[in-house]
C-alpha positions in Angstrom: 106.7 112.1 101.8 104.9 113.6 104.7 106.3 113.0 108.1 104.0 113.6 111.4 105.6 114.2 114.6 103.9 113.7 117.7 104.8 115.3 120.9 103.1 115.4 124.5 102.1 119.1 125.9 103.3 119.0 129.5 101.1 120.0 132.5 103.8 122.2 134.4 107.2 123.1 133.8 109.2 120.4 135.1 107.3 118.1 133.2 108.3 120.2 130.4 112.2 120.1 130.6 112.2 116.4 131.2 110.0 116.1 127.7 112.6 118.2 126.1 115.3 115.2 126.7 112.2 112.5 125.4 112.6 110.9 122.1 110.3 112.5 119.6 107.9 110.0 117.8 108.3 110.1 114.0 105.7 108.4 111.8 105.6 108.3 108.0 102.8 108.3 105.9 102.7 107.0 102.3 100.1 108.4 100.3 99.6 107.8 96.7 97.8 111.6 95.8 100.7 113.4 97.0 102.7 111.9 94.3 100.7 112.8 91.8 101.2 116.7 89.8 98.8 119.3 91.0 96.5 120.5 88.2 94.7 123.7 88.0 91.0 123.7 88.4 90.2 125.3 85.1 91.9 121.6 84.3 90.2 119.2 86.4 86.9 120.8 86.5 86.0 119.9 82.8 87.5 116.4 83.5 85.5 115.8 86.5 82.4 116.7 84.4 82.9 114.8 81.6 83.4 111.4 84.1 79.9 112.7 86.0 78.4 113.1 82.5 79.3 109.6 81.6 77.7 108.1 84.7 74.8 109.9 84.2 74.6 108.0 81.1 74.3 104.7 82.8 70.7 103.7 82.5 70.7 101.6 85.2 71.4 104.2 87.7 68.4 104.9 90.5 66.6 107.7 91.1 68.8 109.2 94.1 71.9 108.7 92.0 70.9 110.4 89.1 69.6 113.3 91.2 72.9 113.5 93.0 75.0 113.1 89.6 72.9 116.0 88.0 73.3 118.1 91.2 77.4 117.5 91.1 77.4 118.5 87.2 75.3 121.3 87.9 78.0 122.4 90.4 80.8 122.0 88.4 79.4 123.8 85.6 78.9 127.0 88.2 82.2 126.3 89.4 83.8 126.6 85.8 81.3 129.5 85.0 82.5 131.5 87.9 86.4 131.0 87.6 85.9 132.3 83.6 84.8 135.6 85.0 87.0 136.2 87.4 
């Protein structure tokens, strides 16, 4: 769960001791990713590629999205090339 808290910055300091005794706004935000385990990238990066590779099997795919699906794989294969050396 991640909570934001939102608070007014006060223009001079009287305003600021009255903000002190102001409620302070609490909002929660759900989201679904933050549930989910974090995986390393020497995980996710061959996963990632193997879902790009099997779009860019899709024959019915246009020009422009085959370009940009053989521009991702191309990045993911540097990014996995990199983090072996290092």
């Amino acid at each position: 769960m991640v909570l934001l808290v939102s608070t007014s910055v006060p223009s001079n300091s009287v305003d600021a001791f009255t903000d002190l005794a102001s409620p302070i706004t609490v909002t929660e935000m759900i989201s679904s990713y933050l549930d989910r385990p974090i995986l390393p990238l020497a995980v996710t990066l061959p996963m990632l590629l193997q879902n790009v590779e099997a779009e860019l099997a899709n024959e019915k795919l246009d020009v422009a999205e085959k370009q940009r699906l053989h521009q991702r794989c191309e990045l993911i294969r540097r990014l996995l090339a990199s983090s072996r050396v290092t």
